[in-house]
ROSE-889595 format. One line per 3 residues: number of its first residue (from 1); for each residue x, y, z of N, C-alpha, C, O. Coordinates in Angstrom, 1 decimal. Example, Ala and Ser with C-alpha at 12.3 -4.5 7.8 and 13.67 -1.06 7.14 Angstrom:
1) 13.2 -5.7 7.8 12.3 -4.5 7.8 13.2 -3.3 7.8 14.2 -3.3 8.5 | 12.8 -2.2 7.1 13.7 -1.1 7.1 12.9 0.0 7.9 13.4 1.1 8.0;
//
This chain:
1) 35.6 -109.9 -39.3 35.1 -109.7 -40.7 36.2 -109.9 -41.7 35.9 -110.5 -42.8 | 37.3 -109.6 -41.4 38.6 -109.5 -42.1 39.8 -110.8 -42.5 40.7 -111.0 -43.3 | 39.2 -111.4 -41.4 39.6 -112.4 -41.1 40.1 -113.6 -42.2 39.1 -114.3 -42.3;
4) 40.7 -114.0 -42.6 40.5 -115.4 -43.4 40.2 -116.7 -42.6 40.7 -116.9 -41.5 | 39.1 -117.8 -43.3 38.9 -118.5 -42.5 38.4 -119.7 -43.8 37.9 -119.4 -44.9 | 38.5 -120.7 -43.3 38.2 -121.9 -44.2 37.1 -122.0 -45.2 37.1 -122.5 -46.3;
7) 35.8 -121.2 -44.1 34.8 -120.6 -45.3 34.8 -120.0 -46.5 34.2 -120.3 -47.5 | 35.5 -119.1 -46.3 36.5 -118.3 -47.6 36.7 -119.3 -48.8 36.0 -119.2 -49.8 | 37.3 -120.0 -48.6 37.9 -120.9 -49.6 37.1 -122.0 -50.4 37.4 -122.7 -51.3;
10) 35.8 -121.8 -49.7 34.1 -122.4 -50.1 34.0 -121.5 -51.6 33.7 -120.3 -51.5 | 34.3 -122.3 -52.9 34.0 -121.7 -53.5 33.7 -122.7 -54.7 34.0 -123.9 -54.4 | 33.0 -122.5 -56.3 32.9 -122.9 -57.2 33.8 -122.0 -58.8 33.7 -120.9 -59.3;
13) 34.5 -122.9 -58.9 35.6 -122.3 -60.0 35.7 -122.8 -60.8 35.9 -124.0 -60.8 | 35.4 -122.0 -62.3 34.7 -122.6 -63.5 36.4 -122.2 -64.6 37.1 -121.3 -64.3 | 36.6 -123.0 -65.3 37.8 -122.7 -66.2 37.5 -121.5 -67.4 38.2 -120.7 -68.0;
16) 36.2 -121.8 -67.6 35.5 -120.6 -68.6 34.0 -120.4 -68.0 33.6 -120.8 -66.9 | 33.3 -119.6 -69.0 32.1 -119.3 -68.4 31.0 -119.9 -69.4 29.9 -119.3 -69.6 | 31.2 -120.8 -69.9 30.5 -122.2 -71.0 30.8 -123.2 -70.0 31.8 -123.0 -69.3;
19) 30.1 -124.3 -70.0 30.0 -125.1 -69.4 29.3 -126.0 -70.3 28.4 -125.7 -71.1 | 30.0 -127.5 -70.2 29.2 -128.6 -71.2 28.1 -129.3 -69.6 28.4 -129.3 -68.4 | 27.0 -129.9 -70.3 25.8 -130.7 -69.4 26.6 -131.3 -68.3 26.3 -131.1 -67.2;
22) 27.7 -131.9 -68.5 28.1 -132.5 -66.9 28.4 -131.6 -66.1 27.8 -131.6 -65.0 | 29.7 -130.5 -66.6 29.6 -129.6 -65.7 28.0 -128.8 -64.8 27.7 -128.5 -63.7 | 27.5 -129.0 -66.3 25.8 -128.0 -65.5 25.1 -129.2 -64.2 24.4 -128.8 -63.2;
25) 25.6 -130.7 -64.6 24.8 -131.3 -63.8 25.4 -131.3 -62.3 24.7 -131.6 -61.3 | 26.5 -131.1 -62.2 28.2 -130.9 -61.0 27.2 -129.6 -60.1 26.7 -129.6 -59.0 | 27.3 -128.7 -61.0 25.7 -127.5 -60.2 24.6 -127.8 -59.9 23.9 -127.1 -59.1;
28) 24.0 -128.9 -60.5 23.0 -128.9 -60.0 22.7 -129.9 -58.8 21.7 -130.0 -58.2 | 24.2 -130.8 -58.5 23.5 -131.6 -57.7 25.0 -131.6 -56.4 25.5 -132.3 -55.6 | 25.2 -130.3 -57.0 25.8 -129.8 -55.5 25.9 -130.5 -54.1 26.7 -131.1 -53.5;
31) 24.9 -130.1 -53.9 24.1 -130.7 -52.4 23.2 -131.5 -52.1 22.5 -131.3 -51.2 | 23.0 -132.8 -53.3 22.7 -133.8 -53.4 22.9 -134.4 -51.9 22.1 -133.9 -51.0 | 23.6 -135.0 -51.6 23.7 -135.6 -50.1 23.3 -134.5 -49.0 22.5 -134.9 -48.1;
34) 23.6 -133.3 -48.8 23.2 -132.3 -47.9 24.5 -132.1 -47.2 24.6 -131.6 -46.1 | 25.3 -132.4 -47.7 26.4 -131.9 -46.8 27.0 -130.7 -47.2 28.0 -130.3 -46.6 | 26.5 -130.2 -48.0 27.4 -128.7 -48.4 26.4 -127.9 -48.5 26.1 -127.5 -49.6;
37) 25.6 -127.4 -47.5 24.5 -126.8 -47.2 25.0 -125.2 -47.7 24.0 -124.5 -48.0 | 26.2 -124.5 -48.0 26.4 -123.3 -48.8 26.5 -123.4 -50.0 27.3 -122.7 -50.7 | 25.5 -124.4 -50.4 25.9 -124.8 -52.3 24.6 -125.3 -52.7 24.6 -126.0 -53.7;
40) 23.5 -124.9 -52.1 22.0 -125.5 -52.2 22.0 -124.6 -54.0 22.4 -123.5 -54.4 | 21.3 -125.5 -54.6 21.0 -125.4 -56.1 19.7 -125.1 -56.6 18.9 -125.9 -56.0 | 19.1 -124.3 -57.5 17.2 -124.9 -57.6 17.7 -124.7 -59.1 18.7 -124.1 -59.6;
43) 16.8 -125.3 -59.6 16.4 -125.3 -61.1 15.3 -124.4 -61.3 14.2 -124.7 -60.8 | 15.2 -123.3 -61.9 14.0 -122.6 -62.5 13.6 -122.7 -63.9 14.6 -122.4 -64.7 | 12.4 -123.2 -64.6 12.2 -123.2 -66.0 11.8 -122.4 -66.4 10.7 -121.9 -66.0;
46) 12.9 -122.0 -67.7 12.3 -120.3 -68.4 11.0 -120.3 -69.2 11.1 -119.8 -70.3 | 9.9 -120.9 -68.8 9.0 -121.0 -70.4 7.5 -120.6 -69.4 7.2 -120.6 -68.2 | 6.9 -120.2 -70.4 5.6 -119.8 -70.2 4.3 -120.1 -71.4 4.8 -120.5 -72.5;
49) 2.9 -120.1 -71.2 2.2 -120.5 -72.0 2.0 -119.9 -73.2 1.6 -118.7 -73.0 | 2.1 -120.3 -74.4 1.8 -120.0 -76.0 0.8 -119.1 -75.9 0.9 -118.0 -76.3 | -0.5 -119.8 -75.3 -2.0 -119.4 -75.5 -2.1 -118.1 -74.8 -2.9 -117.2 -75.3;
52) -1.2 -117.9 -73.5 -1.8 -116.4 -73.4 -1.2 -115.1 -73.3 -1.5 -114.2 -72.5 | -0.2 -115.1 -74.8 0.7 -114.3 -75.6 1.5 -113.5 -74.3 1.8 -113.8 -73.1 | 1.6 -112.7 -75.0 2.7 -111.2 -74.1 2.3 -111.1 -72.5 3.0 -111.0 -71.6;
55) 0.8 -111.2 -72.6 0.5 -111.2 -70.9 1.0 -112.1 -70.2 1.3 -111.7 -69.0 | 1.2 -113.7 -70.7 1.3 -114.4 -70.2 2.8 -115.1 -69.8 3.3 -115.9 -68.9 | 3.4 -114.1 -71.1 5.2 -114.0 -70.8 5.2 -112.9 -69.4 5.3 -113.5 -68.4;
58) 5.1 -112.0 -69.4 4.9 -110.9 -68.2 4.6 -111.6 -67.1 5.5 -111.7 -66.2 | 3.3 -112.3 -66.9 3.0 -113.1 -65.7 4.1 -114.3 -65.1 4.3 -114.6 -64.0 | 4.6 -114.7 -66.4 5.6 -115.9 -65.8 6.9 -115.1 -65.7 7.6 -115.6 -64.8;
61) 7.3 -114.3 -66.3 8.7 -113.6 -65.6 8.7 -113.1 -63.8 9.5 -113.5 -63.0 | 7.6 -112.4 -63.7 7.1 -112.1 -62.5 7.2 -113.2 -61.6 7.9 -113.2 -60.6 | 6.5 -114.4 -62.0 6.3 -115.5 -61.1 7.7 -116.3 -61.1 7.9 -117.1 -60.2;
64) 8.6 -116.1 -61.9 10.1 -116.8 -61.6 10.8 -115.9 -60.9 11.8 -116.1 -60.2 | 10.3 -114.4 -61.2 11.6 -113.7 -59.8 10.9 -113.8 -58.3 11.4 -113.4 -57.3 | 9.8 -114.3 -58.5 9.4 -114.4 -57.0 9.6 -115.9 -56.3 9.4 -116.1 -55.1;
67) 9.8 -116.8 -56.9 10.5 -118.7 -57.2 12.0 -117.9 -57.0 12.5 -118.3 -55.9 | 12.5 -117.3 -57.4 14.3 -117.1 -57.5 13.9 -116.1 -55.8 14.7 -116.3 -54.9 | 13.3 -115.7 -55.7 13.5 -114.9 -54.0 13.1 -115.8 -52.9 13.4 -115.7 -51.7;
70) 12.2 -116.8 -53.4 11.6 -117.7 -52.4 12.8 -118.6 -52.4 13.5 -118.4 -51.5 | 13.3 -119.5 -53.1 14.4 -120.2 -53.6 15.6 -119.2 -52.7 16.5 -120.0 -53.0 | 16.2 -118.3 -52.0 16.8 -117.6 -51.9 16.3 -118.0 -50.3 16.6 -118.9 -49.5;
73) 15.5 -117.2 -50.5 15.1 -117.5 -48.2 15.4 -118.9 -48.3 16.2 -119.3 -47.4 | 15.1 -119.8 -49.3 15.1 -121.3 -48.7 16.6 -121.7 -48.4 16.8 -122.6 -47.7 | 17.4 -121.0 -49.0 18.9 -121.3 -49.1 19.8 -121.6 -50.3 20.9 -121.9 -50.4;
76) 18.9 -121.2 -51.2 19.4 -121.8 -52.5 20.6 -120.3 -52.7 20.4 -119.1 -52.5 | 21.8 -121.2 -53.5 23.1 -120.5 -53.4 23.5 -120.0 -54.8 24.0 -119.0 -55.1 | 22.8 -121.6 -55.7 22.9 -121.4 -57.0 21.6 -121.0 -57.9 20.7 -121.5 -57.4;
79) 21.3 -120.5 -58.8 20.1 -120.7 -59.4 20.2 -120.9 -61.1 20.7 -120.1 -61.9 | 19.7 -122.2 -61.4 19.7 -122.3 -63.1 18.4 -122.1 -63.6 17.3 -122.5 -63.3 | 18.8 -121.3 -64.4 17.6 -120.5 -65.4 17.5 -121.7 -66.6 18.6 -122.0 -67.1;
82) 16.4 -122.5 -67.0 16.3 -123.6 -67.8 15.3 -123.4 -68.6 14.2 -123.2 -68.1 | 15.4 -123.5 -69.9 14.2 -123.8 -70.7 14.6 -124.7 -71.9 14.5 -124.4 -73.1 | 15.0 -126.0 -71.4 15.2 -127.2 -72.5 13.7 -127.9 -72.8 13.5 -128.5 -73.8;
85) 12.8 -127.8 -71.7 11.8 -128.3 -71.8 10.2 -128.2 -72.7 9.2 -128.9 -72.5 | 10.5 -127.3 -73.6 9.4 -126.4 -74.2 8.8 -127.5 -74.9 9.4 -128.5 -75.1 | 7.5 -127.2 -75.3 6.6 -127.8 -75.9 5.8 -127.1 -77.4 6.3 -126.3 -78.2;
88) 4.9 -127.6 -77.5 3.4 -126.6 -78.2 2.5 -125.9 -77.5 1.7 -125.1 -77.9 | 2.8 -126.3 -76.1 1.7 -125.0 -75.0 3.2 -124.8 -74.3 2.9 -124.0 -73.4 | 3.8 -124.9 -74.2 5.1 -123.7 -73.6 6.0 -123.3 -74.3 6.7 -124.2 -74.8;
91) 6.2 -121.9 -74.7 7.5 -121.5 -75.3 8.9 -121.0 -74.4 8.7 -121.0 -73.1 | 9.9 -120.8 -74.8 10.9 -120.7 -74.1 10.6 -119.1 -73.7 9.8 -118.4 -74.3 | 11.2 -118.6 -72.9 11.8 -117.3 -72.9 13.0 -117.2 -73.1 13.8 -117.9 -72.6;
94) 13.3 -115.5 -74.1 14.2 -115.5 -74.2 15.5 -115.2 -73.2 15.4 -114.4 -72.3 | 16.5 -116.0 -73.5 17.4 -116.0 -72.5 18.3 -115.1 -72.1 19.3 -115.3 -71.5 | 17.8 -113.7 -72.7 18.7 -112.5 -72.3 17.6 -111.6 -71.6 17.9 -110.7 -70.8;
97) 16.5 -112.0 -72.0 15.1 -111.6 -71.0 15.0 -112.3 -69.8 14.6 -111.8 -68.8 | 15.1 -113.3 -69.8 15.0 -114.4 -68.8 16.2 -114.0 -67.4 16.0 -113.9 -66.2 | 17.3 -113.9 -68.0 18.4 -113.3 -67.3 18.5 -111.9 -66.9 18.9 -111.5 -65.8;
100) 18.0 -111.2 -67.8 18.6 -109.8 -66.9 17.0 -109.9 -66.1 17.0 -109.5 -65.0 | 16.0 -110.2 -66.5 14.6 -109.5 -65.3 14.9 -110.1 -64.0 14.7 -109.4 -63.0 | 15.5 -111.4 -64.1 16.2 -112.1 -62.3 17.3 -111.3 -61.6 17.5 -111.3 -60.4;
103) 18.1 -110.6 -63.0 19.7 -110.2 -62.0 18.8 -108.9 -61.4 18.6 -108.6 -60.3 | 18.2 -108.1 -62.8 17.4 -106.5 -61.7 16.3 -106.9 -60.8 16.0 -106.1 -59.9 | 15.8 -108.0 -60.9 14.6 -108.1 -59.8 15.7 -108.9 -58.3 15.2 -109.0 -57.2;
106) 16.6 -109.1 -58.5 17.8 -110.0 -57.3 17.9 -108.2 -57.0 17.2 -107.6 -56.1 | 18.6 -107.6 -57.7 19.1 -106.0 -57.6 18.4 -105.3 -56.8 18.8 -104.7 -55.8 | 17.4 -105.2 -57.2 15.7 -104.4 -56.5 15.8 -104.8 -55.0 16.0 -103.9 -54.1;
109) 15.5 -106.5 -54.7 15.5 -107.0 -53.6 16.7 -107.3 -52.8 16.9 -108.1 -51.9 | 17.8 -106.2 -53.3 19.0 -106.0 -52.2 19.5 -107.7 -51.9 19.9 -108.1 -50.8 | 19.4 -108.7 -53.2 19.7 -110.1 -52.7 21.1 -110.9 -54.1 21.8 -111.9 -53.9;
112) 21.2 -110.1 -55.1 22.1 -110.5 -56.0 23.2 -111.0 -55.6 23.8 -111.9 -56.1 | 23.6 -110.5 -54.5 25.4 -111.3 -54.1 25.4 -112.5 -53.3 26.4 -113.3 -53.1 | 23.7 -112.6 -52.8 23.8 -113.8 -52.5 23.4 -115.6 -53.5 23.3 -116.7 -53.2;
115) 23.4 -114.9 -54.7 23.5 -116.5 -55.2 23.8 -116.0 -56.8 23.5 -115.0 -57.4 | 24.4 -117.3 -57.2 25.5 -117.3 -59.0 24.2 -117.8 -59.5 23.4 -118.4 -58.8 | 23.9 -117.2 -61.1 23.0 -117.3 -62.0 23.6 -118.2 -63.2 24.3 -117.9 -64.1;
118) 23.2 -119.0 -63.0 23.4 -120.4 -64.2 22.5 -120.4 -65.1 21.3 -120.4 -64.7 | 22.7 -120.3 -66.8 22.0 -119.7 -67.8 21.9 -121.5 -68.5 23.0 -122.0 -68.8 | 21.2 -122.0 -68.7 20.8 -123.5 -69.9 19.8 -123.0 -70.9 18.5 -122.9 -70.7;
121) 20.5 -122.7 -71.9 19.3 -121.5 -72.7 19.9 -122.5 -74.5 20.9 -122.9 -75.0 | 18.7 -122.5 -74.7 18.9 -123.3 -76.4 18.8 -122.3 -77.5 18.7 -122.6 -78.7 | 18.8 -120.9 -76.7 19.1 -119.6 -77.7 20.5 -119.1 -78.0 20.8 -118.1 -78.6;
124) 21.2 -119.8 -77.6 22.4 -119.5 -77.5 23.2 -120.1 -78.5 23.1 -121.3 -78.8 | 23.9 -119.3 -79.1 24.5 -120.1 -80.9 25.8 -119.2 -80.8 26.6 -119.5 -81.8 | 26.4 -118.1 -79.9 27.5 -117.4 -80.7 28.3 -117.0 -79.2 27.8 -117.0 -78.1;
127) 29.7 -116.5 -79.6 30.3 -115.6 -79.1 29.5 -114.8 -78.1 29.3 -115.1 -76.9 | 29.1 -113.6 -78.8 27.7 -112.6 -78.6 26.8 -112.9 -77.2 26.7 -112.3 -76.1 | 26.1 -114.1 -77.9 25.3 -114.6 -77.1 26.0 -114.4 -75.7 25.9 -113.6 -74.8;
130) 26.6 -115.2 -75.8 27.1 -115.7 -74.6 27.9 -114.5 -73.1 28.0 -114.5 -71.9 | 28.1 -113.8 -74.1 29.1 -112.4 -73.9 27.7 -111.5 -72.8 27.8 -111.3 -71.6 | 26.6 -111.2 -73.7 25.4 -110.5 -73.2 24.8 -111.4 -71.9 24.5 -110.9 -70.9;
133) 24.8 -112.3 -72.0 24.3 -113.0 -70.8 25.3 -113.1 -69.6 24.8 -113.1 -68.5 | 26.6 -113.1 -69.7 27.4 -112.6 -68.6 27.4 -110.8 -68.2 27.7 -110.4 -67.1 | 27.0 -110.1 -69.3 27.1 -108.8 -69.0 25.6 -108.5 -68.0 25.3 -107.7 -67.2;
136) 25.0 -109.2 -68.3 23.4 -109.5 -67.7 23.2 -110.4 -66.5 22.1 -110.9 -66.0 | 24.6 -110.6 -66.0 24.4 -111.1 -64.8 24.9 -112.9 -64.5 25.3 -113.6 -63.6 | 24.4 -113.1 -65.9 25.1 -114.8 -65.5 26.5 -115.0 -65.2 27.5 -114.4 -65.7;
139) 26.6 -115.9 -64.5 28.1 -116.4 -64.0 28.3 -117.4 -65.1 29.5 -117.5 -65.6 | 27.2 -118.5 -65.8 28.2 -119.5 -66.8 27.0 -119.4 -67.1 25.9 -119.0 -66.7 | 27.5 -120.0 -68.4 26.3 -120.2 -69.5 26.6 -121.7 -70.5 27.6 -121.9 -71.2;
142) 25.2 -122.7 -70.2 24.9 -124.0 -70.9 24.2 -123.9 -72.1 23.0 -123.6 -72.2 | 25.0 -124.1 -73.5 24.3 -124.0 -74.5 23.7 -125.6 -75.0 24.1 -126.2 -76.1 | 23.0 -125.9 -74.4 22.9 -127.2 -74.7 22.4 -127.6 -76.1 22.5 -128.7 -76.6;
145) 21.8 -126.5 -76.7 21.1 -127.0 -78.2 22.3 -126.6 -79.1 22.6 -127.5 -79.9 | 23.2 -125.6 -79.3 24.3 -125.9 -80.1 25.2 -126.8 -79.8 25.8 -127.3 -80.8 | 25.5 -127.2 -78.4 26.2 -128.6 -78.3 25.7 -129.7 -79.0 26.5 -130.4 -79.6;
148) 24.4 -130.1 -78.9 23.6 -131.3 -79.7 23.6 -131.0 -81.1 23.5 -132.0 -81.9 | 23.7 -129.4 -81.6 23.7 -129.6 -82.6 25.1 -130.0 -83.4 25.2 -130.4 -84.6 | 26.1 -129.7 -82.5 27.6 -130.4 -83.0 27.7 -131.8 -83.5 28.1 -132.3 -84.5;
151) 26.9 -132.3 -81.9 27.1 -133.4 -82.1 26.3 -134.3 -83.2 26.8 -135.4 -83.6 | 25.2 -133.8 -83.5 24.7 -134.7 -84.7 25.4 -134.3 -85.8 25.7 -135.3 -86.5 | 25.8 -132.8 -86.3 26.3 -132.9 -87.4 28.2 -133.8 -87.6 28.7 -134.0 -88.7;
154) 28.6 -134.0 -86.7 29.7 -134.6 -86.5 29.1 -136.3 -86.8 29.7 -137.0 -87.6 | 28.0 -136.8 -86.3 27.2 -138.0 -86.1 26.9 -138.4 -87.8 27.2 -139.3 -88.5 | 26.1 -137.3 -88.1 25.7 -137.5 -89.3 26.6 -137.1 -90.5 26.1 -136.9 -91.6;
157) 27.9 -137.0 -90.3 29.2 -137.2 -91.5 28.9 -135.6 -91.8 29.8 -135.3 -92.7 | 28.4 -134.8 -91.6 28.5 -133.4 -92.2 29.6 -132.4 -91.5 29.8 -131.3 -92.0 | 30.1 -132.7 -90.6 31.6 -132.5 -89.9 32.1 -134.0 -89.5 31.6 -134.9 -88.9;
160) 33.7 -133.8 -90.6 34.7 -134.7 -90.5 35.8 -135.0 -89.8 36.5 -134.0 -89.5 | 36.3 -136.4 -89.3 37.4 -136.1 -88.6 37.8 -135.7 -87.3 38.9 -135.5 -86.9 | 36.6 -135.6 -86.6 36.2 -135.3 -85.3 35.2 -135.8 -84.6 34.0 -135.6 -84.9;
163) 35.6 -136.7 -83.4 34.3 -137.1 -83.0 33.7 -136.2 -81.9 33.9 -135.1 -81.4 | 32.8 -137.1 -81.8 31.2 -135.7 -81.2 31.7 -134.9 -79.9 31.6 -133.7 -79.7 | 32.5 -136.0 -79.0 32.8 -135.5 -78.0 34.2 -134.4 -78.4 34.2 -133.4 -77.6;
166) 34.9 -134.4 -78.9 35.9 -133.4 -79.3 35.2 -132.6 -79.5 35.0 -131.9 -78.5 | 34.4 -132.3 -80.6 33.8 -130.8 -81.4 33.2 -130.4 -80.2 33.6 -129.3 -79.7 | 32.2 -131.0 -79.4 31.6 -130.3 -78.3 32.5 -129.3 -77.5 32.2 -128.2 -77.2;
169) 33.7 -129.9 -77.1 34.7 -129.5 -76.6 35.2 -128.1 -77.2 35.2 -127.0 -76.6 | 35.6 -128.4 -78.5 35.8 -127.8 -79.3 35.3 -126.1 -79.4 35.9 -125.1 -79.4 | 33.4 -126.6 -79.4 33.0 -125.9 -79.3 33.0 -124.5 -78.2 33.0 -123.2 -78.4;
172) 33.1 -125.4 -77.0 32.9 -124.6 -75.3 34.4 -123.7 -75.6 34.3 -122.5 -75.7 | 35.2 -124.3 -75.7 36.6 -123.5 -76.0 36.6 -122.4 -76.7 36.7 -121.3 -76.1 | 36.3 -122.5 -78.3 35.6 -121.2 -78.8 35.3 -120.1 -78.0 35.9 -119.1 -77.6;
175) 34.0 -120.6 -77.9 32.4 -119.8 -77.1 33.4 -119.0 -75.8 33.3 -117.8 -75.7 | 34.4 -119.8 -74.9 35.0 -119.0 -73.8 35.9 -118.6 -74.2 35.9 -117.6 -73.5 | 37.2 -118.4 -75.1 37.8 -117.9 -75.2 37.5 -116.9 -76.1 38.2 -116.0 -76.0;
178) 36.2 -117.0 -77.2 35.8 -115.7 -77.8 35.0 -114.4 -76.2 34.9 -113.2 -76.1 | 34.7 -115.2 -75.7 34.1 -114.2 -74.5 35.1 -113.8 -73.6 34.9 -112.9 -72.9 | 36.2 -114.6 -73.6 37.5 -113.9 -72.7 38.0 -112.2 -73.6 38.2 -111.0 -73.2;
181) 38.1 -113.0 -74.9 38.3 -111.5 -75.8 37.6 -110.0 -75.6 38.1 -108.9 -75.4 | 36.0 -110.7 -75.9 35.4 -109.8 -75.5 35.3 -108.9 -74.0 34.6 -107.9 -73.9;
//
């Protein structure tokens, strides 16, 4: 049990706990070929339907921690919590709701140490944010809608002097090193 052994050394090591889309994509397709069968990944999407208000956020929280336990027997090592996809019949869930009901429902089912919680949440704008969703269990967190939103305003001349890919950067730096503070 004590033992050190090459398994050990099987690991994913993030430089901060922000992550820009490539890095989120490096997680998600882990085990694209199948050869790293202790790195299986699933995608879960955080959204539920408009039309059937509060009940219908309740029903779909429920139905993603039982996708995150099923996902779990299947092997999955990582899990991304996602809701870039939203519509006019899906809204997002919030992504500190979305996160802590998976880490206490993993908690409940005696299964949390077995897989890292990856947050791609378009609610995410600050420091704060970011801070609460690691205290809630996530290991990294994708802010993909304030990255995009860097990037157009750098695009569209309203931030100077920097191109898009720097400020993004820019950004993630911030975001982890204000969360290192905290």
């Amino acid at each position: 049990l004590l033992a050190a052994t090459p398994a050990h050394a099987r690991q994913v090591v993030l430089d901060f706990p922000v992550i820009d889309n490539d890095e989120l994509a490096k997680v998600l397709h882990l085990n694209l070929d199948g050869d790293l069968p202790g790195f299986a990944t699933v995608k879960i999407k955080g959204l539920y339907r408009v039309d059937g208000g509060g009940t219908a956020l309740a029903e779909r929280l429920w139905d993603i921690c039982e996708e995150v336990s099923q996902a779990i027997d299947a092997g999955a090592r990582f899990v991304v919590l996602s809701d870039p996809d939203s519509d006019a019949d899906h809204a997002l869930i919030p992504s500190l709701l979305l996160t802590s009901a998976v880490h206490h429902h993993l908690i409940r089912e005696k299964t949390r140490t077995q897989v890292g919680l990856v947050v791609e949440a378009g609610d995410v704008r600050e420091v704060h944010h970011v801070a609460l969703l690691i205290g809630y269990g996530a290991a990294a967190v994708n802010p993909y809608l304030a990255m995009e939103s860097v990037e157009d305003l750098c695009r569209s001349g309203q931030i100077q002097g920097i191109e898009p890919e720097a400020a993004v950067r820019g950004l993630i730096y911030a975001l982890g090193k204000g969360v290192l503070k905290v």
